[in-house]
MIKE-801928 format. One record per residue (C-alpha): residue number from 1; residue in one letter; y, x, z. Coordinates in nm, 3 decimals, padded with zeros to 5 digits. Layout:
# residues N
[NUM; "A"; [Y; X; Z]]
...
END
This chain:
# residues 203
[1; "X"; [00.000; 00.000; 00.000]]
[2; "X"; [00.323; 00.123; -00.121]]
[3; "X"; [00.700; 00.065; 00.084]]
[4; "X"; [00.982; 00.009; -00.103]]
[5; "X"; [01.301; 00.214; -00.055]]
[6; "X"; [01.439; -00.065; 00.183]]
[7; "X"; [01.107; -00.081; 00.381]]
[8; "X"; [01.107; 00.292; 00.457]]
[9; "X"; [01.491; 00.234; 00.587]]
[10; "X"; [01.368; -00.032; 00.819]]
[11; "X"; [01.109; 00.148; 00.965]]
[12; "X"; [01.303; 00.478; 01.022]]
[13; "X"; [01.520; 00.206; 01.216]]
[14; "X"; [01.241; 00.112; 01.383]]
[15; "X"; [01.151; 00.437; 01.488]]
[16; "X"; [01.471; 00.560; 01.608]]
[17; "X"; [01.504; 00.197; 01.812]]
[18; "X"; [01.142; 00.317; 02.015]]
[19; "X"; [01.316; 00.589; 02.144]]
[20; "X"; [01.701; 00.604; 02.299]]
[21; "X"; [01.908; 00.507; 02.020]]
[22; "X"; [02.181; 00.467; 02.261]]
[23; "X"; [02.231; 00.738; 02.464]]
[24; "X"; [01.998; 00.965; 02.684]]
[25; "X"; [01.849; 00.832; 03.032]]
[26; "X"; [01.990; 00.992; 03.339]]
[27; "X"; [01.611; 01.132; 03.395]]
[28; "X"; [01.687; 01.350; 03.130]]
[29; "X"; [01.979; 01.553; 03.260]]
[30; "X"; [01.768; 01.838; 03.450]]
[31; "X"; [01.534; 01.904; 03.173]]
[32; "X"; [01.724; 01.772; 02.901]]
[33; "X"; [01.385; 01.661; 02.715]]
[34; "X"; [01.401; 01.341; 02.508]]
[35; "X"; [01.165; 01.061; 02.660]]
[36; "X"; [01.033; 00.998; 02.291]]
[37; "X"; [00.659; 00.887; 02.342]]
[38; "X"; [00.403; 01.102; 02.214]]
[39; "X"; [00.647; 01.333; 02.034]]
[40; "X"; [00.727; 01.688; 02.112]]
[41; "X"; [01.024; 01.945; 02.059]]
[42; "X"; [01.037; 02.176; 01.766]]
[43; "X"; [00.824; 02.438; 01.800]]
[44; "X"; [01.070; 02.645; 01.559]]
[45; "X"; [01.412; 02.804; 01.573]]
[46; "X"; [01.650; 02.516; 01.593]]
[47; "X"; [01.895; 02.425; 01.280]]
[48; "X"; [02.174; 02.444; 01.543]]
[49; "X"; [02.414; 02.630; 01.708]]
[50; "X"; [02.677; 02.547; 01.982]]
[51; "X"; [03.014; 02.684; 01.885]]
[52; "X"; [03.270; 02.739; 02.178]]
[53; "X"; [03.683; 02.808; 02.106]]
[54; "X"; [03.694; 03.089; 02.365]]
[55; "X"; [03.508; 03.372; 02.497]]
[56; "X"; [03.657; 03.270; 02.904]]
[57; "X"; [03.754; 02.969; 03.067]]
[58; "X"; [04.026; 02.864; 03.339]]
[59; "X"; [04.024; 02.626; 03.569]]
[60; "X"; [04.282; 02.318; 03.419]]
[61; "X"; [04.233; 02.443; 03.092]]
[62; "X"; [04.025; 02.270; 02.828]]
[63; "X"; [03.695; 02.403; 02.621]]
[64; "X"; [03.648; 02.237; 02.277]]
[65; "X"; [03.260; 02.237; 02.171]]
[66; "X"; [03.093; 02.146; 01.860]]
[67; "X"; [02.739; 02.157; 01.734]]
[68; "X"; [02.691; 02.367; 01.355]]
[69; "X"; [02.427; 02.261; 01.155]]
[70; "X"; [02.291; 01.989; 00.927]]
[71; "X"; [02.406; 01.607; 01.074]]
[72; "X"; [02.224; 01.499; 01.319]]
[73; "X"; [02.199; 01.134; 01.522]]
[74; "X"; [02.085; 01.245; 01.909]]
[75; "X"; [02.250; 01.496; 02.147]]
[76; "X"; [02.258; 01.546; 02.541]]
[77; "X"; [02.520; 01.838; 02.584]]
[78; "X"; [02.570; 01.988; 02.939]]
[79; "X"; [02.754; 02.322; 03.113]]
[80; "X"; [02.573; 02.477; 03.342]]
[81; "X"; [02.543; 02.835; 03.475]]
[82; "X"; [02.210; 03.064; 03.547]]
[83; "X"; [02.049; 02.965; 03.857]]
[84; "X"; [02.111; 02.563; 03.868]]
[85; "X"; [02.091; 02.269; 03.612]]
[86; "X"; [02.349; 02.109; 03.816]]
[87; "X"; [02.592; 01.948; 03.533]]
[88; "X"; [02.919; 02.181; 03.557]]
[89; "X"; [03.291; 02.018; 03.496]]
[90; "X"; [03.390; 01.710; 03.320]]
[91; "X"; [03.375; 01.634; 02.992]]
[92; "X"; [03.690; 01.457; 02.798]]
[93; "X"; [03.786; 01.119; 02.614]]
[94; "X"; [03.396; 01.115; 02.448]]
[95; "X"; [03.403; 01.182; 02.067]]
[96; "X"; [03.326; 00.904; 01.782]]
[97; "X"; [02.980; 00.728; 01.862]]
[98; "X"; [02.902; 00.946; 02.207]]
[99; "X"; [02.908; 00.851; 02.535]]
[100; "X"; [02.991; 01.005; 02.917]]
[101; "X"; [02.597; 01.044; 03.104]]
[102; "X"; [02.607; 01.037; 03.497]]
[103; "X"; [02.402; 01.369; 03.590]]
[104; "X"; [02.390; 01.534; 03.974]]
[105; "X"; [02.607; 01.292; 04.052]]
[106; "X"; [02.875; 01.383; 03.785]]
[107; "X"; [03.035; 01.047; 03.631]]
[108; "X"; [03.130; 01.324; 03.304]]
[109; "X"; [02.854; 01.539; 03.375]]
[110; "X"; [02.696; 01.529; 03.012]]
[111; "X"; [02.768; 01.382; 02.689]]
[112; "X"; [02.528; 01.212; 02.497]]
[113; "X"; [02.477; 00.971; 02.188]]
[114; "X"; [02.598; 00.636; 02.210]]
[115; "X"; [02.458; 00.484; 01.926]]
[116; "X"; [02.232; 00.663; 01.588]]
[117; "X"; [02.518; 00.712; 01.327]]
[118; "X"; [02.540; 01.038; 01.174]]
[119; "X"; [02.748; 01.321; 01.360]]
[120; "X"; [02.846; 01.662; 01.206]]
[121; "X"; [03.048; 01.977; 01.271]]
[122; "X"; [03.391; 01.733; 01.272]]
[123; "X"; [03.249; 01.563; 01.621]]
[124; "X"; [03.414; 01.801; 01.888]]
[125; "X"; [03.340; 01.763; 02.210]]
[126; "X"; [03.610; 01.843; 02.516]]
[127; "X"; [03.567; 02.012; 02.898]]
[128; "X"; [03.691; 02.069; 03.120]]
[129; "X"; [03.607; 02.383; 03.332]]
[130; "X"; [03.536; 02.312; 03.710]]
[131; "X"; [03.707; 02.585; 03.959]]
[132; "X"; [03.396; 02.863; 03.934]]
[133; "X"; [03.392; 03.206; 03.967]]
[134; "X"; [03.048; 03.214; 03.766]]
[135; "X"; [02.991; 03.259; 03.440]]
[136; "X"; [02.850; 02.913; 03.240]]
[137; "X"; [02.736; 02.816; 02.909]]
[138; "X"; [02.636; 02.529; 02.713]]
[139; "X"; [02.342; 02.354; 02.689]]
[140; "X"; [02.226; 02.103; 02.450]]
[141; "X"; [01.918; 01.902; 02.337]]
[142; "X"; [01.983; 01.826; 01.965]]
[143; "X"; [01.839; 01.530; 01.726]]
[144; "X"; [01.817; 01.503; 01.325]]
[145; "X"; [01.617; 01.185; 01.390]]
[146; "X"; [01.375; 01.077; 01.711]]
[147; "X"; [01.064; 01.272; 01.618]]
[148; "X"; [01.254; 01.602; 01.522]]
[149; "X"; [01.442; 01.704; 01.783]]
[150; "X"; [01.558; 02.082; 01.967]]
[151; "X"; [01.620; 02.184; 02.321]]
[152; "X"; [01.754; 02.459; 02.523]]
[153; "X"; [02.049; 02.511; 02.219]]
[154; "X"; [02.250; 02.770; 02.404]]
[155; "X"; [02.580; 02.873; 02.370]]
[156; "X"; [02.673; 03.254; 02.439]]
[157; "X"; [02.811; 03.274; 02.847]]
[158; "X"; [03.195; 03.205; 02.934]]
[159; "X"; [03.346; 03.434; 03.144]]
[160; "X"; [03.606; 03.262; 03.406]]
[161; "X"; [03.950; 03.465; 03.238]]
[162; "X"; [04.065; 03.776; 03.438]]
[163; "X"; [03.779; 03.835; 03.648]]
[164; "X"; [03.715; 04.101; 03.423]]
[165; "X"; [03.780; 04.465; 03.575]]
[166; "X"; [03.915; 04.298; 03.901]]
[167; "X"; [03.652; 04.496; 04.095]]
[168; "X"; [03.714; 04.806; 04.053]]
[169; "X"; [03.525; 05.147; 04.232]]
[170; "X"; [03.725; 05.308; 04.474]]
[171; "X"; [03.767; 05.677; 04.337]]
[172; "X"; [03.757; 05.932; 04.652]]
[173; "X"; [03.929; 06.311; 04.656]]
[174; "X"; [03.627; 06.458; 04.577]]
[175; "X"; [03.586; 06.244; 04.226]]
[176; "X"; [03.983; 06.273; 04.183]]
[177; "X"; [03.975; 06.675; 04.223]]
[178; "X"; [03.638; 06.847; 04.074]]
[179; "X"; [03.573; 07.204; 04.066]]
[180; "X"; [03.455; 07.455; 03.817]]
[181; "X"; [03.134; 07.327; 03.794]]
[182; "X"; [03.179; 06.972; 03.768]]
[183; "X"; [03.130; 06.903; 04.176]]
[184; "X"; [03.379; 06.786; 04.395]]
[185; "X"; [03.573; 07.020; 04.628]]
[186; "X"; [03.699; 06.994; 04.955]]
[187; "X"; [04.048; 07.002; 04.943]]
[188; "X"; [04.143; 07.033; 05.356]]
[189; "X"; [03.868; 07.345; 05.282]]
[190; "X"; [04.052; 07.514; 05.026]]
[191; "X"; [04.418; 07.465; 05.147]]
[192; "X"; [04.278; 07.602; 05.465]]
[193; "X"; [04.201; 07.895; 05.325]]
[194; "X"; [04.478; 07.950; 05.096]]
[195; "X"; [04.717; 07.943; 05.424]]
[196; "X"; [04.485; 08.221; 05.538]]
[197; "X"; [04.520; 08.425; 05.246]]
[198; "X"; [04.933; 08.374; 05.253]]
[199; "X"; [04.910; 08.494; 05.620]]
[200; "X"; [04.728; 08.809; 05.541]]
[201; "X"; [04.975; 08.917; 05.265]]
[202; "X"; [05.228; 08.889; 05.495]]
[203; "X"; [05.101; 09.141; 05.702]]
END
């Protein structure tokens, strides 16, 4: 038995409708694995990449986000940093046919899909950084449709701006002041017996 071009639409439909077409469930914000029944993530290197404005963030200031890569329906994007999957910041006025996602208790803790239109490289997505000290990065969990989907899409780590090179090594006389050989000296030492040596000529 054959489908028709209109019967393979409907049942694409259909498919998409047996899994979240409207957004992620809040039992997916730690693991950030699509409840799709019986289907599993791409076992290959995923079409996507998460894109970031900045290489640092600051506290106030806001992050703008997008996904590169072919178009795809079904996203659950978070910030987090190593150590926790605790949903980091807030994310901003949700882009075109997304949603906010309630995760660790974070009203704008993820974003997700709201519905299964088409989104591309124009959806950006805006956060805003919470007041860390730690680095963070984003997360995502991307869909072309419900049975193809990736997780763990990474963006490189954000930096919070000017912690770089604020801890600096304290340099001692000995590193400030080497000798000959490339150890350090004692300089009381040396000036003591330089003194000694003026003493002697004056005699």
């Amino acid at each position: 038995m054959e489908l028709s071009l209109p019967g393979l639409v409907v049942l694409q439909m259909l498919c998409l409708a047996t899994g979240y077409p409207n957004g992620a469930p809040t039992g997916a914000c730690e693991d950030m694995t699509p409840r799709h029944t019986g289907v599993l993530p791409q076992p290959s290197p995923a079409l996507y990449t998460l894109l970031v404005n900045t290489g640092t963030f600051q506290p106030g200031k806001a992050i703008t986000v997008t996904i590169s890569g072919p178009e795809y329906r079904g996203v659950l994007l978070e910030a987090r940093t190593d150590g926790s999957t605790n949903a980091l910041g807030s994310w901003q006025h949700p882009a075109p046919d997304t949603k906010f996602l309630q995760c660790t208790g974070n009203p704008q803790g993820a974003i997700t899909h709201a519905n299964t239109n088409l989104k591309g490289e124009s959806t950006a997505y805006s956060w805003m950084p919470p007041d860390s000290i730690s680095p963070v990065y984003f997360m995502a969990t991307v869909a072309q449709q419900r049975a193809v989907f990736w997780v763990n899409v990474r963006s490189a780590a954000l930096k919070r701006e000017g912690n770089a090179g604020m801890a600096k090594e304290k340099t001692s006389p000995r590193d400030m002041f080497p000798d000959d050989t490339g150890a350090g000296v004692n300089i009381m030492g040396k000036e003591h017996v330089f003194l000694q040596s003026i003493g002697l000529c004056m005699l």
